[in-house]
N, CA and C atoms of all chains as a GROMACS GRO file, in nm:
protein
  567
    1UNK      N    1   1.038   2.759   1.326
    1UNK     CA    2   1.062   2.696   1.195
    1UNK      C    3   0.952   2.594   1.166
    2UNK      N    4   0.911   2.608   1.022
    2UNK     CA    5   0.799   2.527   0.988
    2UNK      C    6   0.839   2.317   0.953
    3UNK      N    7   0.760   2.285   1.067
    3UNK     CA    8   0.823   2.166   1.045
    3UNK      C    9   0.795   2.084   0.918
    4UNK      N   10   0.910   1.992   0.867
    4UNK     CA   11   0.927   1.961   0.727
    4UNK      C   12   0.785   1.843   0.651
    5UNK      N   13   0.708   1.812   0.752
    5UNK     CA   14   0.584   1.718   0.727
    5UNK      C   15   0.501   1.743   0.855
    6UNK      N   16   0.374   1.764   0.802
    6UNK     CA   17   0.270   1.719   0.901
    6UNK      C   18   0.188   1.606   0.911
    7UNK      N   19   0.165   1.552   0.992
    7UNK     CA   20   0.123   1.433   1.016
    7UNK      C   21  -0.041   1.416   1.051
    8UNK      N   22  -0.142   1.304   0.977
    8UNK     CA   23  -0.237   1.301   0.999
    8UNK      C   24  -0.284   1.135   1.075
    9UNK      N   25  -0.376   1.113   1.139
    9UNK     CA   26  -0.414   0.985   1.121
    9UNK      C   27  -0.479   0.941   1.071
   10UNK      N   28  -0.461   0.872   0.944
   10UNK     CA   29  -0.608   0.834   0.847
   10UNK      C   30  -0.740   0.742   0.948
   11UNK      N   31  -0.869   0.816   0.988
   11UNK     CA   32  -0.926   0.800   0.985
   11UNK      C   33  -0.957   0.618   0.938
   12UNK      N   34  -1.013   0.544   1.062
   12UNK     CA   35  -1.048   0.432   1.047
   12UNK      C   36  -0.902   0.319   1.033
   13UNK      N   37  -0.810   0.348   1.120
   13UNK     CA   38  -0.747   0.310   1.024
   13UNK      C   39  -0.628   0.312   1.202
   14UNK      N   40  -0.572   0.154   1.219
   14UNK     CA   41  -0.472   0.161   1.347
   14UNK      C   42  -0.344   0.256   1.334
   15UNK      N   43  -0.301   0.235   1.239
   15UNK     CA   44  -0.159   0.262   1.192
   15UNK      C   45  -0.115   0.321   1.086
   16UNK      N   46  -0.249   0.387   0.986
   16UNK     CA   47  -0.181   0.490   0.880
   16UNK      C   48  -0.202   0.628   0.901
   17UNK      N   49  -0.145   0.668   0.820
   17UNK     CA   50  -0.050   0.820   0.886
   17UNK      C   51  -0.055   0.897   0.745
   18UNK      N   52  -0.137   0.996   0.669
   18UNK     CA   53  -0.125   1.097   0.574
   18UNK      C   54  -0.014   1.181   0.606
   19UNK      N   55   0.112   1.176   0.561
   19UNK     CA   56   0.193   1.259   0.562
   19UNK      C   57   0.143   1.398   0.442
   20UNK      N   58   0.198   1.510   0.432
   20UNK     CA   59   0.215   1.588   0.361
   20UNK      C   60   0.326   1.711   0.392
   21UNK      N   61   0.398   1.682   0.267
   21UNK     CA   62   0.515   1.775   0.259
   21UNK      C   63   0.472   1.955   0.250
   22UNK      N   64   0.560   1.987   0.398
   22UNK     CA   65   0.515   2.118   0.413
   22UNK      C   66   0.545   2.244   0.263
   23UNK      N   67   0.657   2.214   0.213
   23UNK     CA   68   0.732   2.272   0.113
   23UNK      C   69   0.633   2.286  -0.018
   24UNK      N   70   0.624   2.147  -0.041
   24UNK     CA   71   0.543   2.128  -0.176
   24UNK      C   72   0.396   2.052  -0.170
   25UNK      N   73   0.348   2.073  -0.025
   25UNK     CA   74   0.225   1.979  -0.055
   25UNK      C   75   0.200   1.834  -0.076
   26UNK      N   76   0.305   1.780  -0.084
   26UNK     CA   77   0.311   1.643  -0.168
   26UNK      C   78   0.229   1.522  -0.064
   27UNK      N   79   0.155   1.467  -0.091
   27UNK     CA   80   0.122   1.407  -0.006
   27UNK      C   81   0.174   1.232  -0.023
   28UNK      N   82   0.192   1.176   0.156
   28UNK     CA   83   0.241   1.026   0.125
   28UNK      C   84   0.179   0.949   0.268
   29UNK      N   85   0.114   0.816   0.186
   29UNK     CA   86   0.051   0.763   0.321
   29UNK      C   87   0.118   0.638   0.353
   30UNK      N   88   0.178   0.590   0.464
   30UNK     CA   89   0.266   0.539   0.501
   30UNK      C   90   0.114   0.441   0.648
   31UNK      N   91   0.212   0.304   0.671
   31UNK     CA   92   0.161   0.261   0.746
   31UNK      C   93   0.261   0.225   0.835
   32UNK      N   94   0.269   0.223   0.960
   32UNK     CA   95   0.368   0.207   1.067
   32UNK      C   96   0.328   0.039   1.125
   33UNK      N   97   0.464  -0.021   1.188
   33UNK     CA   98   0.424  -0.115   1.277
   33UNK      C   99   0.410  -0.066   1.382
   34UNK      N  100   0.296  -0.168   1.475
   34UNK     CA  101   0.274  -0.153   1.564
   34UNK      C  102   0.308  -0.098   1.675
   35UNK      N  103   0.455  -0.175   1.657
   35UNK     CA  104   0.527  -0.100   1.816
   35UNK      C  105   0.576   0.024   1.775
   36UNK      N  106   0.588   0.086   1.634
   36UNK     CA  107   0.640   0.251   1.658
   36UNK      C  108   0.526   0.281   1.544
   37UNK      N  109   0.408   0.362   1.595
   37UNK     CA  110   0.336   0.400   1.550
   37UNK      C  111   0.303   0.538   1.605
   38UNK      N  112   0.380   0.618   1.608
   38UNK     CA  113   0.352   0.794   1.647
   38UNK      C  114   0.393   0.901   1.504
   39UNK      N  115   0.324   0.993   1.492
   39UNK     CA  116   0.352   1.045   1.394
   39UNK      C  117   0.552   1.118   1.365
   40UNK      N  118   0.610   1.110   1.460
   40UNK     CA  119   0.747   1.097   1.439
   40UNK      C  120   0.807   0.940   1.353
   41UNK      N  121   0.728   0.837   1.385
   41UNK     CA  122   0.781   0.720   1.331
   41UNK      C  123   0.728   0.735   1.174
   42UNK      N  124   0.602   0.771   1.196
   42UNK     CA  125   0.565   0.795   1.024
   42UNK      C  126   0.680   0.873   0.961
   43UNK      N  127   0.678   1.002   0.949
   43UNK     CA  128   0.797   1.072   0.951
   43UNK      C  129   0.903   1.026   0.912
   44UNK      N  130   0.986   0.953   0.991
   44UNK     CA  131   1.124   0.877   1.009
   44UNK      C  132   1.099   0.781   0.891
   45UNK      N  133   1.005   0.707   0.832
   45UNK     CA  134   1.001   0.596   0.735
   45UNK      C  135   1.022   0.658   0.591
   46UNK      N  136   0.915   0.806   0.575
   46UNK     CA  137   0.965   0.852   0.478
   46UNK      C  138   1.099   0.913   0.440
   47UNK      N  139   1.132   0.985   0.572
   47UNK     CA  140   1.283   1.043   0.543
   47UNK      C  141   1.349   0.948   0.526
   48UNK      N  142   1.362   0.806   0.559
   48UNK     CA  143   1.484   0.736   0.558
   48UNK      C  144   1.461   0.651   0.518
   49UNK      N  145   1.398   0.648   0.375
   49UNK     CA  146   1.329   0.537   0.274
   49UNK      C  147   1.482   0.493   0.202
   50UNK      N  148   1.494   0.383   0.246
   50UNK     CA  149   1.610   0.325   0.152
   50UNK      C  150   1.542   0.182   0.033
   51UNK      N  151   1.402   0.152   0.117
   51UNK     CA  152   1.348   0.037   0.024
   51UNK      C  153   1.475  -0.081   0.028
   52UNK      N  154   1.534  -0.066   0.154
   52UNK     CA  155   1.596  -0.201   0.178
   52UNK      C  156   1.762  -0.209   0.134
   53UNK      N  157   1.805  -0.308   0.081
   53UNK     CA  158   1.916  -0.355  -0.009
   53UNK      C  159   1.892  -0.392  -0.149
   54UNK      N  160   1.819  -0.288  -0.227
   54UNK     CA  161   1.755  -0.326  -0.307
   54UNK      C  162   1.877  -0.418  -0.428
   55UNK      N  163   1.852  -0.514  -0.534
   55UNK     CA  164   1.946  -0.545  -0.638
   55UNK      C  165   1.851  -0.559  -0.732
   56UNK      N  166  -0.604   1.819  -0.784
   56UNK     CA  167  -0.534   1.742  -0.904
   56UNK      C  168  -0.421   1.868  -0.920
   57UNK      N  169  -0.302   1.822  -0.970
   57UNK     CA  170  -0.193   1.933  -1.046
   57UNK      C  171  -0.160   1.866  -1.134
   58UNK      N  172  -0.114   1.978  -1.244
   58UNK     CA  173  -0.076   1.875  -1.421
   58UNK      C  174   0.082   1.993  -1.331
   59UNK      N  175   0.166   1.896  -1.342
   59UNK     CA  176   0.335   2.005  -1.364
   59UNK      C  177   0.373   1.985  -1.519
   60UNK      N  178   0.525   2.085  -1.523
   60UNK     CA  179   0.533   2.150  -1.647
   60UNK      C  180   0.569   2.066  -1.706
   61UNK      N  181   0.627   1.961  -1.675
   61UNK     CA  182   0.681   1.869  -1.738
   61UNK      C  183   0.518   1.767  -1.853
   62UNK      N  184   0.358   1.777  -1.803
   62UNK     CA  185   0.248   1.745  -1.829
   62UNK      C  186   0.250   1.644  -1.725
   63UNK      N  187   0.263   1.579  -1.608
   63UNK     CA  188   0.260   1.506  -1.548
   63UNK      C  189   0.099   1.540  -1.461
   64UNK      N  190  -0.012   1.426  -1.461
   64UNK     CA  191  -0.132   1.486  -1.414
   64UNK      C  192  -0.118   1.415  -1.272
   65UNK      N  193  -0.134   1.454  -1.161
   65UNK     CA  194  -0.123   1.388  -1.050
   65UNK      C  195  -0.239   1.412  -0.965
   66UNK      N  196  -0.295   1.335  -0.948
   66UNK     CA  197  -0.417   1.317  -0.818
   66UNK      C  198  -0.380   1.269  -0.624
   67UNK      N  199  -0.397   1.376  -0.609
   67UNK     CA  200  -0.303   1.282  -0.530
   67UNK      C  201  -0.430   1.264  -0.390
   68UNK      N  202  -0.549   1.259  -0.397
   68UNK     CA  203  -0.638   1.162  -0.344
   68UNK      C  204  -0.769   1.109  -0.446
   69UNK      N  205  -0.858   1.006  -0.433
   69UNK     CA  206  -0.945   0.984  -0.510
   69UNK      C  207  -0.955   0.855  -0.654
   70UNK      N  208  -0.976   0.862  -0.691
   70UNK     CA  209  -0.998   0.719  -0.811
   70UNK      C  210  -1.027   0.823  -0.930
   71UNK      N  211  -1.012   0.708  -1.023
   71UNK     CA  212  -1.082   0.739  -1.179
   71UNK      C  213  -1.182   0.668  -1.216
   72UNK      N  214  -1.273   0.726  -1.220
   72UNK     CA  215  -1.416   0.671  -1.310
   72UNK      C  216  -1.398   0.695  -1.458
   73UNK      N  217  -1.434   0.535  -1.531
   73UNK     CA  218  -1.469   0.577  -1.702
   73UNK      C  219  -1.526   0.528  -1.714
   74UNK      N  220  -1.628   0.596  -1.779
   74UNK     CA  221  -1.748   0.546  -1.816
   74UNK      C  222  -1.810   0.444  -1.747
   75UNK      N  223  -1.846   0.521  -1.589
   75UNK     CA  224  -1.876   0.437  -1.472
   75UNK      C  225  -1.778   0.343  -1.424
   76UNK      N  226  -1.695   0.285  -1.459
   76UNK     CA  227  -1.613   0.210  -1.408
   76UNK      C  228  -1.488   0.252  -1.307
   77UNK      N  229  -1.485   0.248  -1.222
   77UNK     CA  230  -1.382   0.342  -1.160
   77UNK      C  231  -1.257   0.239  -1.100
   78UNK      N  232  -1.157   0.317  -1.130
   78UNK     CA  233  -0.995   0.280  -1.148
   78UNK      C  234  -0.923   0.302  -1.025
   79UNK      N  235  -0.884   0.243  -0.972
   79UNK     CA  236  -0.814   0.291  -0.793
   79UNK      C  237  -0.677   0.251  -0.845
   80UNK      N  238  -0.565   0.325  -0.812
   80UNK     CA  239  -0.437   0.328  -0.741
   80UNK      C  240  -0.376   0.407  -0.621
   81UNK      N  241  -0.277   0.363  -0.586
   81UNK     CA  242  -0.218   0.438  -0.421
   81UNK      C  243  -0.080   0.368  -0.424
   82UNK      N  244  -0.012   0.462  -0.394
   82UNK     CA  245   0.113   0.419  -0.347
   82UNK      C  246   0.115   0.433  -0.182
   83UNK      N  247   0.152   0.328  -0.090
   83UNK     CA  248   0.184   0.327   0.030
   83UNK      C  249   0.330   0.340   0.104
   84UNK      N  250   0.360   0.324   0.181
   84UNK     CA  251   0.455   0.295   0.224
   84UNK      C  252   0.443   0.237   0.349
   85UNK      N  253   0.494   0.093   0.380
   85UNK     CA  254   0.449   0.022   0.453
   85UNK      C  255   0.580  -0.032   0.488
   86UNK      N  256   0.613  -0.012   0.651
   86UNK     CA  257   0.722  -0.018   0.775
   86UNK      C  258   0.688  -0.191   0.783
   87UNK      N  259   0.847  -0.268   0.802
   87UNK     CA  260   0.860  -0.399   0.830
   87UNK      C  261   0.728  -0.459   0.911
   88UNK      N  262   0.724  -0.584   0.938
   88UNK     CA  263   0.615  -0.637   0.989
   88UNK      C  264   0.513  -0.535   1.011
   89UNK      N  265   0.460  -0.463   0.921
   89UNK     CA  266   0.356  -0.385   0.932
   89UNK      C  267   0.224  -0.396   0.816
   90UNK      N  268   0.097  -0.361   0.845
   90UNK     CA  269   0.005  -0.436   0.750
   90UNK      C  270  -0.112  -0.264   0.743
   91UNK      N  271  -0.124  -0.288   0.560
   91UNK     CA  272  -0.234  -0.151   0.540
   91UNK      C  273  -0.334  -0.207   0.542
   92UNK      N  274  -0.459  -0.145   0.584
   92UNK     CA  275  -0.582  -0.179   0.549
   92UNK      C  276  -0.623  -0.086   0.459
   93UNK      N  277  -0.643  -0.121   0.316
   93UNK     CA  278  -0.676  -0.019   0.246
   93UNK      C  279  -0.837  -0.022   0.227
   94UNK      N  280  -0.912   0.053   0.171
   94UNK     CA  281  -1.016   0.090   0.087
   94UNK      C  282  -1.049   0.164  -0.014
   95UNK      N  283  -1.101   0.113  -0.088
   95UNK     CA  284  -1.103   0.167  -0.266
   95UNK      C  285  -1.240   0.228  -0.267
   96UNK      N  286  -1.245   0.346  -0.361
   96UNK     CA  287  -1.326   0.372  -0.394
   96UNK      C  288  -1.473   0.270  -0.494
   97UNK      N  289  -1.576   0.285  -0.448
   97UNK     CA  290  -1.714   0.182  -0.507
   97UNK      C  291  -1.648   0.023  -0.545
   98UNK      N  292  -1.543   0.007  -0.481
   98UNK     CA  293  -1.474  -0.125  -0.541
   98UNK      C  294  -1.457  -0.213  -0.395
   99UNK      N  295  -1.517  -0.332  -0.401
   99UNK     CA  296  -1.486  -0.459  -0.294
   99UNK      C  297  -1.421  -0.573  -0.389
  100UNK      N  298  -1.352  -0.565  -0.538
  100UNK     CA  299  -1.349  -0.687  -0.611
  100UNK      C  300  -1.215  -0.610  -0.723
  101UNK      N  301  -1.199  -0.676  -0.816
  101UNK     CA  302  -1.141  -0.608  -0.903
  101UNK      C  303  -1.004  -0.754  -0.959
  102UNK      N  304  -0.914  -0.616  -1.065
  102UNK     CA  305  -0.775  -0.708  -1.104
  102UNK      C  306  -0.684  -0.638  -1.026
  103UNK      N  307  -0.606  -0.692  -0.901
  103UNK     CA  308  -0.525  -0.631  -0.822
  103UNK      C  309  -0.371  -0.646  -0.847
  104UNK      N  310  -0.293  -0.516  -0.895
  104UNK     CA  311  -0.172  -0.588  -0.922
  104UNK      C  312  -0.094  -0.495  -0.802
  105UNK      N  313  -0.016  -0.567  -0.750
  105UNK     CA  314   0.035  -0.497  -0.632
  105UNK      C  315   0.204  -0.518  -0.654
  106UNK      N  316   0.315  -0.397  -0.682
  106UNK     CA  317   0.401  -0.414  -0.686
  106UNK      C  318   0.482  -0.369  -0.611
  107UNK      N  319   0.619  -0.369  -0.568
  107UNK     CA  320   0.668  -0.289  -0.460
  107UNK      C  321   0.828  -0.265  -0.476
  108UNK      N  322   0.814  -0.110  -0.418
  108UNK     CA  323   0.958  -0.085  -0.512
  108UNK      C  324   0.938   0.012  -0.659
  109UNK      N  325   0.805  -0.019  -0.696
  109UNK     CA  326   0.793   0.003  -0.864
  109UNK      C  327   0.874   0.128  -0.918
  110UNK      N  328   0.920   0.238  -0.805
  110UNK     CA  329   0.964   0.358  -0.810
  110UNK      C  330   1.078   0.393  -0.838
  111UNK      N  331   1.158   0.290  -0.797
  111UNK     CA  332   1.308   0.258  -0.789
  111UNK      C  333   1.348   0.225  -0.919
  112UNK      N  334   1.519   0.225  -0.900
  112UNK     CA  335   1.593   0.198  -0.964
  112UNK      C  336   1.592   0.055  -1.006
  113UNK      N  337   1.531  -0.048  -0.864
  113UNK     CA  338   1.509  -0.210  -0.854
  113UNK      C  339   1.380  -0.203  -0.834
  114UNK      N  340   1.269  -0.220  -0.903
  114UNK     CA  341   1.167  -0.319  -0.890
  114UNK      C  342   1.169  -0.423  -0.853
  115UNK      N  343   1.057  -0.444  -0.726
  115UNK     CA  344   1.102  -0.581  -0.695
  115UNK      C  345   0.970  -0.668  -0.764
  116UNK      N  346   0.987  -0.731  -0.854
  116UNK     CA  347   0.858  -0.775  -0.930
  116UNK      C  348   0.842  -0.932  -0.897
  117UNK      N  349   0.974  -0.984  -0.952
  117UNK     CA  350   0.958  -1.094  -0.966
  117UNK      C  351   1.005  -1.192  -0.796
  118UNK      N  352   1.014  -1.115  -0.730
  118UNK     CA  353   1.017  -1.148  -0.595
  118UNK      C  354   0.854  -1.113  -0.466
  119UNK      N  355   0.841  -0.998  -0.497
  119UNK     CA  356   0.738  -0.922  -0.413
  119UNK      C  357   0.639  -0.895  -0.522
  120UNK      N  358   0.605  -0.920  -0.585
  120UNK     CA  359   0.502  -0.851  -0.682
  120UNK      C  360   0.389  -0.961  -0.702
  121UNK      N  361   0.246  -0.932  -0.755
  121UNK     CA  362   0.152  -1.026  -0.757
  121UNK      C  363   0.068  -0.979  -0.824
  122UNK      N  364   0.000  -1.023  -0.922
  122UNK     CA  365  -0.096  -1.004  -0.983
  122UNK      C  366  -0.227  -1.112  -0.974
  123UNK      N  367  -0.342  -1.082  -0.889
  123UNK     CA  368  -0.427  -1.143  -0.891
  123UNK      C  369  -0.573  -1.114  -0.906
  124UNK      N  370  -0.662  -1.185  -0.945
  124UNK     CA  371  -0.832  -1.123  -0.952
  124UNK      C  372  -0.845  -1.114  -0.784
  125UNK      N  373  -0.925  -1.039  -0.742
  125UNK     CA  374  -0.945  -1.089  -0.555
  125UNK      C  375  -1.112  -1.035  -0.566
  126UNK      N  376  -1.191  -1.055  -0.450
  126UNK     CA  377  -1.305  -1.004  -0.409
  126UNK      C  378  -1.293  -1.065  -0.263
  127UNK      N  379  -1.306  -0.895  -0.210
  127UNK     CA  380  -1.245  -0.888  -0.063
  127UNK      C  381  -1.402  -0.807  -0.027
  128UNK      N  382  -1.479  -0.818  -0.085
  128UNK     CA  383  -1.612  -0.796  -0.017
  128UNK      C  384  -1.676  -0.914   0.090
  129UNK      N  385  -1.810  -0.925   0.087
  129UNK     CA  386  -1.892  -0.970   0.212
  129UNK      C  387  -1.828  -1.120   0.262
  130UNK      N  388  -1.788  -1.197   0.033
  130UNK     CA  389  -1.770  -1.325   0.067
  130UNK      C  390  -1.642  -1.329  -0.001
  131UNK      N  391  -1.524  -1.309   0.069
  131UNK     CA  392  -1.400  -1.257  -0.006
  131UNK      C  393  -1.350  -1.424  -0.038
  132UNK      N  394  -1.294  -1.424  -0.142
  132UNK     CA  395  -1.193  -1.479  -0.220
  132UNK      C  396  -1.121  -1.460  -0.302
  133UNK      N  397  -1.084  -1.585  -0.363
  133UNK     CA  398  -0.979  -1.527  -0.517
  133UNK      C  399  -0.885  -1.656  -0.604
  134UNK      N  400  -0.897  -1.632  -0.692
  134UNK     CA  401  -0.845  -1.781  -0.786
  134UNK      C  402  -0.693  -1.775  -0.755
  135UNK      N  403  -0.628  -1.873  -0.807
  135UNK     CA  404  -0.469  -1.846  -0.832
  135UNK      C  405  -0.445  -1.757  -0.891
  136UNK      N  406  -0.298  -1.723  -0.841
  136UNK     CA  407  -0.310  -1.548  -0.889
  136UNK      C  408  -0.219  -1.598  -1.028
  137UNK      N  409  -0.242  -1.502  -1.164
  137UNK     CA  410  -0.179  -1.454  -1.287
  137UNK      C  411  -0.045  -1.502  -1.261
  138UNK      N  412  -0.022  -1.425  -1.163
  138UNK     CA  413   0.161  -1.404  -1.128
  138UNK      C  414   0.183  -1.410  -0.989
  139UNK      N  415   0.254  -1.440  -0.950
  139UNK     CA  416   0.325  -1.448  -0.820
  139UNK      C  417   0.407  -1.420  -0.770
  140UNK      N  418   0.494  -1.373  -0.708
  140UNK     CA  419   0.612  -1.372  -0.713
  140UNK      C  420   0.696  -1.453  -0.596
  141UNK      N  421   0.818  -1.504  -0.597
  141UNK     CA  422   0.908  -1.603  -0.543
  141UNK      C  423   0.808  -1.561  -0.414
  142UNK      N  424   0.854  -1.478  -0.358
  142UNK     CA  425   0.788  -1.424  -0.206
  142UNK      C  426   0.670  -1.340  -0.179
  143UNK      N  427   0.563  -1.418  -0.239
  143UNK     CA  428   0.425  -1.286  -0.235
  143UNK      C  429   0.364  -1.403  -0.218
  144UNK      N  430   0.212  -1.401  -0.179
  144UNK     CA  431   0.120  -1.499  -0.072
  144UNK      C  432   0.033  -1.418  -0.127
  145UNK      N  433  -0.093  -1.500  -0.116
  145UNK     CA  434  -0.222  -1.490  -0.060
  145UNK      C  435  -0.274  -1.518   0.079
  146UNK      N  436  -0.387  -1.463   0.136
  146UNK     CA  437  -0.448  -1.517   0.264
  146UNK      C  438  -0.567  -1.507   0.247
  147UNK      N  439  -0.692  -1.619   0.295
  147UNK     CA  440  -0.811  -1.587   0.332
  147UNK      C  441  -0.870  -1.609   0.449
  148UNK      N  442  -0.774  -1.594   0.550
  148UNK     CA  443  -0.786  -1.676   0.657
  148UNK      C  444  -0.810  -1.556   0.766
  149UNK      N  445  -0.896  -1.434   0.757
  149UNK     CA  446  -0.891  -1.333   0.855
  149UNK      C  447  -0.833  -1.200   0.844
  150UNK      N  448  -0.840  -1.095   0.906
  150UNK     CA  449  -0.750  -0.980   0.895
  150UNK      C  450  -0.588  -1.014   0.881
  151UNK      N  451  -0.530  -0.937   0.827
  151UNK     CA  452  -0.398  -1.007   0.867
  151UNK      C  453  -0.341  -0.878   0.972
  152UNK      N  454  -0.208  -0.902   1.041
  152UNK     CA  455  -0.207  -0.816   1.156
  152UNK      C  456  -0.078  -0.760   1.189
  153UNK      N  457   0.010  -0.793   1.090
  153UNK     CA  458   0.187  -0.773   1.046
  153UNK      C  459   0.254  -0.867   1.015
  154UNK      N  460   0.226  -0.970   1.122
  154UNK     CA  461   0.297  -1.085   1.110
  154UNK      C  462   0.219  -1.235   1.082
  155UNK      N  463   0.146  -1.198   1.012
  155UNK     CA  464   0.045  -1.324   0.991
  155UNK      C  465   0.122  -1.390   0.912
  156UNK      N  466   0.141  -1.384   0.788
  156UNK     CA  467   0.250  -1.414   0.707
  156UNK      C  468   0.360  -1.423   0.697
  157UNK      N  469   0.419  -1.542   0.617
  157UNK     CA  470   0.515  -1.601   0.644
  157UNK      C  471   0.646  -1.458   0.658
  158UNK      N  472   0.746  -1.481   0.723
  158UNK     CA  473   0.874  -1.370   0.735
  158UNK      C  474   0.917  -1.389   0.616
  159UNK      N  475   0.985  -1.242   0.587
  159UNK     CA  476   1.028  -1.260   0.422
  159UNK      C  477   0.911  -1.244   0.312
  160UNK      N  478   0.802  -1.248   0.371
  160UNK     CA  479   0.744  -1.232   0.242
  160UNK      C  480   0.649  -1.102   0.222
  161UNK      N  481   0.600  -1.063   0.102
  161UNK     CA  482   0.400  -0.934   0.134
  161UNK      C  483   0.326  -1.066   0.083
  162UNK      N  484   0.229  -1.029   0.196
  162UNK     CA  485   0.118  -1.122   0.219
  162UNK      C  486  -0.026  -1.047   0.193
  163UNK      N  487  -0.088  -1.083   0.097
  163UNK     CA  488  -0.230  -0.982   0.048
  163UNK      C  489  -0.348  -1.081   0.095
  164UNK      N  490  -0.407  -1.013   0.222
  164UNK     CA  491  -0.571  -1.099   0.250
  164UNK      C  492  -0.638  -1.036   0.242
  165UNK      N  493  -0.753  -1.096   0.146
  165UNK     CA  494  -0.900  -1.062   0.112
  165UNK      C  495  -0.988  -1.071   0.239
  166UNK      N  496  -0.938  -1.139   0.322
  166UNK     CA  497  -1.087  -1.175   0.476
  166UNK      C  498  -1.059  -1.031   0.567
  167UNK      N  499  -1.094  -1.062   0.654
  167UNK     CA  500  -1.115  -0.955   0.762
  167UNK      C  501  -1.280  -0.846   0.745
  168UNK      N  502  -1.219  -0.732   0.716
  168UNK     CA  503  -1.386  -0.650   0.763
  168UNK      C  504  -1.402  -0.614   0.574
  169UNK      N  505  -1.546  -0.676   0.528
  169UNK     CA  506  -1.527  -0.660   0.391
  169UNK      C  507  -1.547  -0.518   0.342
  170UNK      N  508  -1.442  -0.539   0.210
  170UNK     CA  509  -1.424  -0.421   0.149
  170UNK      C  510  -1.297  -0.357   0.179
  171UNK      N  511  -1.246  -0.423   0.303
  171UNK     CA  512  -1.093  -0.347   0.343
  171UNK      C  513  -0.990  -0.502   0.246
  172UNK      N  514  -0.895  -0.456   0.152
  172UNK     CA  515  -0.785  -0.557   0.162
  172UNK      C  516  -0.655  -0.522   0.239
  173UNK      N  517  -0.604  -0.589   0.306
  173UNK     CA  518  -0.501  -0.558   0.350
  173UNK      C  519  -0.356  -0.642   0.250
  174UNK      N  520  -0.297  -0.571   0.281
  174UNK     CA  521  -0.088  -0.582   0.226
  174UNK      C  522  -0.024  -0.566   0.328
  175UNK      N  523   0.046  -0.695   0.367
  175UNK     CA  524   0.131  -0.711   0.494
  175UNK      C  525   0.282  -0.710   0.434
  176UNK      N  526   0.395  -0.644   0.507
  176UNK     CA  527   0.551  -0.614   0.443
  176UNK      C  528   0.573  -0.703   0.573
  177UNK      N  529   0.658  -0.825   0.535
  177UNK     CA  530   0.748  -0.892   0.617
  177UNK      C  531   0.842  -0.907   0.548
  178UNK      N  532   0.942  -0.818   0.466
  178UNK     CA  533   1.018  -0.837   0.346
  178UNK      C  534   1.135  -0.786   0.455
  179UNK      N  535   1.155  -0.771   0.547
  179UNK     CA  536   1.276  -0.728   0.646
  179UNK      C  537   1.297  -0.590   0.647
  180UNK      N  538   1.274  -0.476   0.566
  180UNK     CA  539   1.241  -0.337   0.578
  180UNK      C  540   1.148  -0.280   0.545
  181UNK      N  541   1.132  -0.100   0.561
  181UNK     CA  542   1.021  -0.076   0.534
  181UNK      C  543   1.007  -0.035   0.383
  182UNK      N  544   0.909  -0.067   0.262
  182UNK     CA  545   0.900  -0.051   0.122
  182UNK      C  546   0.783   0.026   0.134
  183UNK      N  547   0.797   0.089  -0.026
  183UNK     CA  548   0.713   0.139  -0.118
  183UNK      C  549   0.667   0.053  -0.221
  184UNK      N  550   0.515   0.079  -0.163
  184UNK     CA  551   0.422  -0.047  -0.278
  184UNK      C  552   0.354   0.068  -0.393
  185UNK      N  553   0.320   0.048  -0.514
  185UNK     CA  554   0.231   0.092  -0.592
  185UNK      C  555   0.127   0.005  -0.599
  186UNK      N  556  -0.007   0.047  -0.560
  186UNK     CA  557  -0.129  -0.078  -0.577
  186UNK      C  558  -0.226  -0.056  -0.656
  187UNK      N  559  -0.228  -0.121  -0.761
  187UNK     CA  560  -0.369  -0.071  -0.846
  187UNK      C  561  -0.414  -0.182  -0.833
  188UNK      N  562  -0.580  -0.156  -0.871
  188UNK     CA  563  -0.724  -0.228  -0.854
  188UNK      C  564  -0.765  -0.193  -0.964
  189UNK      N  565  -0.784  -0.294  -1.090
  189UNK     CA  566  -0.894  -0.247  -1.201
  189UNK      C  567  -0.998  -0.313  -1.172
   0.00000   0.00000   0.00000
């Protein structure tokens, strides 16, 4: 099964991560903290974007 | 580039040049105490308005949002910013590194390696910023 994002490491760069959606292409660049910075953590930020408690 | 049916034109790497002047935006997404180093296309200077959230249902504007002139090139600075928001900062004091800035707040520094600005999220989760540079 084709996994749902692939993960890049932007070039020059500690902690950002070019996501792109396998489905539609979509691309999203996300920056990780430090201590979870593997392309599963990139991953995990977009799937489980709540943007907080927003009001 | 894709235009969808709806006419929506989307770029989804690269800048806009007009009439030589070229236009940078990016949306990020940037994990708690975590900091982007971005770079713009032919641009070390510009009008930076950095908002976060902008996507949502809640904009967070008048909390996280900032509108300021910056020049984050060789000899980076930047005036008081336009706008501010309750919890948005400036820095010129170095790279910033997640937690340079105060907790609770996005912290935008012009210093570090010129031409990179960085946007630090200490807002307690991870957000979606929209950042344009005119």
């Amino acid at each position: 099964m084709e996994p749902e994002y692939t993960a890049q490491q932007i070039e020059g760069t500690d902690n950002g991560w070019m996501l792109t959606e396998s489905e539609t292409g979509k691309k999203h660049i996300v920056f990780c903290n430090a201590n979870a910075n593997a392309a599963e953590d990139a991953v995990a930020l977009i799937k489980n974007q709540t943007d907080g408690d927003l009001e | 580039m894709r235009i969808d049916s709806a006419g929506i034109v989307e770029i989804a790497e690269g800048s806009v040049t007009l009439n030589g002047n070229t236009i940078n935006a990016i949306q990020v997404t940037i994990a708690d105490d975590a900091v982007a180093a971005l770079t713009f296309n032919n641009r070390s200077g510009g009008l930076l308005w950095v908002l976060c959230s902008g996507q949502t249902t809640y904009p967070q504007v008048t909390n996280f949002g900032g509108c300021v002139p910056v020049d984050f090139g060789a000899s980076p600075t930047y005036p008081t910013p336009i706008f501010a928001g309750t919890s948005f900062a400036m820095n010129n004091n170095g790279a910033l590194t997640g937690t340079t800035g105060t907790n609770g707040f996005v912290t935008v520094g012009t210093a570090g390696t010129a031409g990179t600005l960085y946007v630090e999220n200490r807002t307690g989760s991870s957000k979606q910023f929209q950042i344009t540079l005119l």
